[in-house]
C-alpha positions in Angstrom: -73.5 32.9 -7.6 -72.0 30.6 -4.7 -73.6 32.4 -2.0 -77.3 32.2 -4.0 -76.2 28.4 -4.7 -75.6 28.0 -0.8 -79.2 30.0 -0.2 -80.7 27.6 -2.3 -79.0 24.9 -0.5 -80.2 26.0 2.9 -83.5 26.4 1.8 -83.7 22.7 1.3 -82.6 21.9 4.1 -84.8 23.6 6.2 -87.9 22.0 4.2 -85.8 18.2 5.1 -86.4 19.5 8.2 -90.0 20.7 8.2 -91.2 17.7 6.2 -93.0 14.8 8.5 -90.2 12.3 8.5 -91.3 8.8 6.3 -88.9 5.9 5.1 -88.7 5.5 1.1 -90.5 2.2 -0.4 -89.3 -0.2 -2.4 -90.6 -0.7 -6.1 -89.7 -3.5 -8.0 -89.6 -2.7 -11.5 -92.7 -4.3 -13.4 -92.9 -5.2 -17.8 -93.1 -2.1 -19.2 -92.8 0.5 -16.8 -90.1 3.7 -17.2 -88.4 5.8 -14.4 -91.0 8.5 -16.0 -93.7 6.1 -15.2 -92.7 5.0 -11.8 -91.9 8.3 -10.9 -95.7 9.8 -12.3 -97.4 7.1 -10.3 -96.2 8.6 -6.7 -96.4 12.2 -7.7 -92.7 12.3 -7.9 -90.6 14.0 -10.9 -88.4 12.0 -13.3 -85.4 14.2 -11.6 -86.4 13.7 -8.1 -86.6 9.6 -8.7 -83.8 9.4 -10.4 -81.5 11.5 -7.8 -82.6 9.3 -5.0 -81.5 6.6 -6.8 -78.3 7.7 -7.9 -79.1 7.6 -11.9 -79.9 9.9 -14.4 -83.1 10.9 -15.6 -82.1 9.3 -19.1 -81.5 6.0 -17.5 -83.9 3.1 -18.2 -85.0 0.9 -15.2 -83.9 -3.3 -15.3 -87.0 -5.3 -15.0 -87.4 -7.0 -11.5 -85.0 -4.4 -9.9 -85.7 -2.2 -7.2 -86.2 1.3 -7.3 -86.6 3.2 -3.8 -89.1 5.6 -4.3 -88.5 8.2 -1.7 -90.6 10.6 0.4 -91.0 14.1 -0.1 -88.3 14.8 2.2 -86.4 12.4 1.2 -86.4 13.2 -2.5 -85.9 16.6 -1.7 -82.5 15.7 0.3 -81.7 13.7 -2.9 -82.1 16.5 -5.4 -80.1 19.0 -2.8 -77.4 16.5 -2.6 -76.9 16.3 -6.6 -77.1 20.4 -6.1 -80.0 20.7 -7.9 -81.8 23.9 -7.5 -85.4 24.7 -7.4 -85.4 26.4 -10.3 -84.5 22.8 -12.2 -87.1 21.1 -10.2 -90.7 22.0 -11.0 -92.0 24.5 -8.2 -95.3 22.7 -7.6 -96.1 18.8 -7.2 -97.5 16.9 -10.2 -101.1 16.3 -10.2 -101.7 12.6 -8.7 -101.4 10.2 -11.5 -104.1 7.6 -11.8 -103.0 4.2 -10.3 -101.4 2.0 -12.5 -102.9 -1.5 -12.9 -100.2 -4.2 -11.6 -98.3 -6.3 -14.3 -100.8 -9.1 -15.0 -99.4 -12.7 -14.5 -98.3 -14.4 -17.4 -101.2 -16.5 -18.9 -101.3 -20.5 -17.9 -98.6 -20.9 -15.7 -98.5 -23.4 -13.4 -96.5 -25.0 -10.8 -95.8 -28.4 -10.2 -96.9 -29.3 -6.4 -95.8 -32.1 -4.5 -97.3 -35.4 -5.8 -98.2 -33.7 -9.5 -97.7 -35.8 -12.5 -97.0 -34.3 -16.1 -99.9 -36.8 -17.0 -101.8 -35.3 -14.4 -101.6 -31.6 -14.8 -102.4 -32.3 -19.0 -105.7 -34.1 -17.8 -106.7 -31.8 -15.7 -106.5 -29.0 -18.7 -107.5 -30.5 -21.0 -104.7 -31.2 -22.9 -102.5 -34.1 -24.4 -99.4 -34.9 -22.3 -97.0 -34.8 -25.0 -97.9 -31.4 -25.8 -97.4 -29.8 -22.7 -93.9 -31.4 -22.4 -93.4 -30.4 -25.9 -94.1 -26.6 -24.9 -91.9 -26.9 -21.8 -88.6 -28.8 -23.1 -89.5 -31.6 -20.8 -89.3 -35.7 -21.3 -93.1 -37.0 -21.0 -91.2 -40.1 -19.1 -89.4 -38.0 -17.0 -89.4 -37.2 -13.5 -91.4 -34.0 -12.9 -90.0 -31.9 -9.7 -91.8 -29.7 -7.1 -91.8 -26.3 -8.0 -90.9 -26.8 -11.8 -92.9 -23.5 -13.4 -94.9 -24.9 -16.3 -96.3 -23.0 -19.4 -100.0 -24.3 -20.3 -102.1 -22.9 -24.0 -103.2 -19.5 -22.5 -107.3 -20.5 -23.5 -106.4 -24.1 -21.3 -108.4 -24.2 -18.0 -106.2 -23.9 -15.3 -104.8 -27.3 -13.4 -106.6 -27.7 -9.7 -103.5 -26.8 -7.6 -103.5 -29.1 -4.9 -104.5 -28.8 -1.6 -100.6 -29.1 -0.1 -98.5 -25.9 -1.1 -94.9 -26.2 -1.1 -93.3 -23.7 1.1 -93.0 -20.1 0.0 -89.5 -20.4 0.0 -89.5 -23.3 -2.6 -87.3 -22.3 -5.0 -88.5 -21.7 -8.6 -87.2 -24.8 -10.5 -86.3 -24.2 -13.9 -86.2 -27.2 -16.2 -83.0 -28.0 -18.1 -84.1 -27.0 -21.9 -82.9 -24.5 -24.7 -82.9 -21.7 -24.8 -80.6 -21.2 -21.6 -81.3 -18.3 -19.4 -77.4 -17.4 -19.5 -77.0 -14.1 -18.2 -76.3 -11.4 -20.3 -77.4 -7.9 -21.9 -78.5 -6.7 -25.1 -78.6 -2.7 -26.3 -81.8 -1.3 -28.3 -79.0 -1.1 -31.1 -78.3 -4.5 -31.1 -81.4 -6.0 -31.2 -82.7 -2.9 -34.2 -79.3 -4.7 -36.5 -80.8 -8.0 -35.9 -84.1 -6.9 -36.7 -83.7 -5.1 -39.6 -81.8 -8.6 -41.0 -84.7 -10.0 -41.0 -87.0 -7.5 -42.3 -88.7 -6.4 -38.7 -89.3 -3.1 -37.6 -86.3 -2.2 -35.5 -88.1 -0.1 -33.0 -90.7 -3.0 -32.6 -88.6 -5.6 -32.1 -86.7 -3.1 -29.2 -90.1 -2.8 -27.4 -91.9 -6.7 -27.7 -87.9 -7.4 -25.9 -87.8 -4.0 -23.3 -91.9 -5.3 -22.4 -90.8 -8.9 -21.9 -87.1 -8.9 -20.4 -85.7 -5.0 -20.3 -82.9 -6.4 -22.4 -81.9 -9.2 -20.3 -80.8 -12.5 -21.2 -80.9 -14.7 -17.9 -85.0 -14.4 -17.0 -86.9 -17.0 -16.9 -90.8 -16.0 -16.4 -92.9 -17.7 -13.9 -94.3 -19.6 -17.4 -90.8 -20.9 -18.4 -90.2 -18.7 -21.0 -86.8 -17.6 -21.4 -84.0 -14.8 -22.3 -84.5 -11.6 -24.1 -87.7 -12.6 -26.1 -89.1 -14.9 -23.6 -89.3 -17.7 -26.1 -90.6 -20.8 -24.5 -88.4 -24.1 -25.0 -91.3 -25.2 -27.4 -91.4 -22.4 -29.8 -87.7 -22.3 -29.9 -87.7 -25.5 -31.2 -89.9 -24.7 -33.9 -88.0 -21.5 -35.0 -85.3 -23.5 -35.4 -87.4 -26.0 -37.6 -89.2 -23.5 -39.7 -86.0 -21.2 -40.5 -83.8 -24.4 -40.7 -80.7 -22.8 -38.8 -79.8 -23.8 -35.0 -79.1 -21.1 -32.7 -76.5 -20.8 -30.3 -79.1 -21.4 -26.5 -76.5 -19.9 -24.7 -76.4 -16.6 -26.8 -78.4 -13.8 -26.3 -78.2 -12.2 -30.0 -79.4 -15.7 -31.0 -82.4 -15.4 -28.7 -83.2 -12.1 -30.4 -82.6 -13.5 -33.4 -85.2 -16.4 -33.0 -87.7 -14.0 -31.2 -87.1 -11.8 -33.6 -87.8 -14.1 -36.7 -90.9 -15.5 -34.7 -91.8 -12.0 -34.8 -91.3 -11.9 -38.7 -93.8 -14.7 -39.1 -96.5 -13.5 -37.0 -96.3 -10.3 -39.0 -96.3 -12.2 -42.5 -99.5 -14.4 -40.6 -101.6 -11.2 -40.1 -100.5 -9.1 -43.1 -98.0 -7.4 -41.5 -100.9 -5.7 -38.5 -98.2 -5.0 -35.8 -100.8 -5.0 -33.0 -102.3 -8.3 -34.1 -98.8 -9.4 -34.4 -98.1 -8.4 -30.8 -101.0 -9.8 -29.0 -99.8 -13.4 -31.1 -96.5 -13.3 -29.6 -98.0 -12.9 -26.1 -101.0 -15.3 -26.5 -101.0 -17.6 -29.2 -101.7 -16.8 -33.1 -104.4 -19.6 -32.5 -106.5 -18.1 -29.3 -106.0 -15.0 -30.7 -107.9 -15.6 -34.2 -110.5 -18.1 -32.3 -111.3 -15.7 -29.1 -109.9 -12.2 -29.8 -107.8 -10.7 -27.4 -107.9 -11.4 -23.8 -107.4 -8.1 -21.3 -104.1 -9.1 -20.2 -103.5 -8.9 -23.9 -105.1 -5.5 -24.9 -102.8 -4.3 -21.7 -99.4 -6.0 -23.1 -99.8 -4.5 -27.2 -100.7 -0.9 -25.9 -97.3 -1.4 -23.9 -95.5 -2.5 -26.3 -97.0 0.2 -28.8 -96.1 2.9 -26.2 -92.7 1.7 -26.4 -92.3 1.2 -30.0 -92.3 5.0 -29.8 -89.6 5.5 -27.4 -87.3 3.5 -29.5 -87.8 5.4 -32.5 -91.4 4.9 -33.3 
């Protein structure tokens, strides 16, 4: 057995060997995608992916990590080094997967440029100026900064950005409002007790938070929403009105909680239509009875139904 293990073991070697040399390339882990789904999109295997990368084929990728996705050679190194044999990896390469459609950019953000007033950017799309500050957790007196990231009604048309960009190393500016994006994890288990509390499918709930945050409690998207659920200062506020409890900003159950609940009421809004649900939580209850649902939105509930699945269907 060792000296078929060491043939095995050789034989690798000598493809490494064969095989044009080519450096790995970085992936950074987009909303929704899987270690099986990175790994299908460059006609790698789950094992071979997850070898080069020191994890196993069970593990589930962080949103905004990197992944290296290796060459052949290089992946078959990494399987050789775990002592994986060809008889555990498949003997011929997958069949090309069709390219996968980047992560589209959250709907109506915005950010502030040198010289931008909170007045301003509210004229220029068409809406009132307390209600984008309202939506943001900002003071409509306040001092706006360049680079804040601001969340605008996803049917709004976009704010002019103006001609002067701040440098591409301008920090993202995150405004000081509740929730906090403290950092911190939540399991699939612990976000299906808190769902089933409040009368949401557990395995739903898992998926709308895996799609928007894989489970972690410190993001803050590029339209100021925030934690696990990606709740935007705004509708936290409201959640906290229309259930008559205050959450703890700083607590990531709590942001499940309130995302969850959110959740609850979009479900009770549309008699209890999941996908209808899920395309409200994404863009609005309002746009989506008035305008349907936009293709960013079609893309987001078919990922989130794909991973209601994995978590138990």
């Amino acid at each position: 057995m060792r000296n078929t293990r060491l043939c095995f073991l050789t034989t690798f070697a000598a493809l490494v060997l064969a095989a044009p040399a080519s450096a790995s390339v970085a992936h950074t882990v987009q909303p929704g995608e899987t270690l099986w789904s990175i790994a299908a999109a460059n006609n790698l295997t789950t094992r071979t992916l997850a070898a080069a990368n020191g994890l196993s084929e069970d593990s589930q990728v962080v949103l905004g990590s990197t992944i290296s996705v290796p060459s052949e050679a290089e992946g078959v190194a990494a399987l050789a080094a775990a002592g994986i044999t060809p008889a555990a990896a498949p003997a011929a390469p997958l069949a090309p997967a069709p390219p996968q459609p980047e992560a589209p950019e959250p709907a109506g953000a915005y950010t502030v440029q040198p010289g931008d007033t909170l007045a301003g950017i509210a004229s220029r799309s068409g809406i009132g100026t307390g209600q984008l500050a309202w939506m943001n957790g900002l003071d409509p007196a306040g001092v706006l900064l360049a680079g804040t990231v601001l969340k605008l009604p996803t049917t709004a048309p976009p704010a002019q950005q103006q001609e002067q960009q701040p440098p591409a190393q301008e920090p993202q500016v995150v405004p000081p409002a509740q929730p906090n994006p403290v950092p911190g994890q939540v399991s699939a288990g612990e976000i299906g007790s808190v769902a089933s509390e409040h009368g949401v499918s557990p395995s739903l709930a898992a998926a709308v938070a895996w799609q928007e945050s894989g489970f972690q409690n410190g993001v803050v998207s590029s339209a100021n929403a925030r934690g696990v659920m990606q709740i935007l200062p705004g509708t936290w506020d409201w959640i906290q009105q229309q259930s008559g409890r205050q959450f703890d900003p700083n607590s990531a159950t709590d942001n499940v909680r309130a995302g969850v609940i959110y959740l609850n009421t979009l479900l009770s809004d549309f008699g209890g239509d999941e996908s209808s649900a899920v395309a409200s939580y994404y863009q609005g209850a309002a746009s989506v009875r008035r305008i349907g649902l936009l293709p960013e939105t079609q893309r987001y509930v078919a990922n989130v139904m794909a991973l209601k699945g994995r978590f138990g269907g």
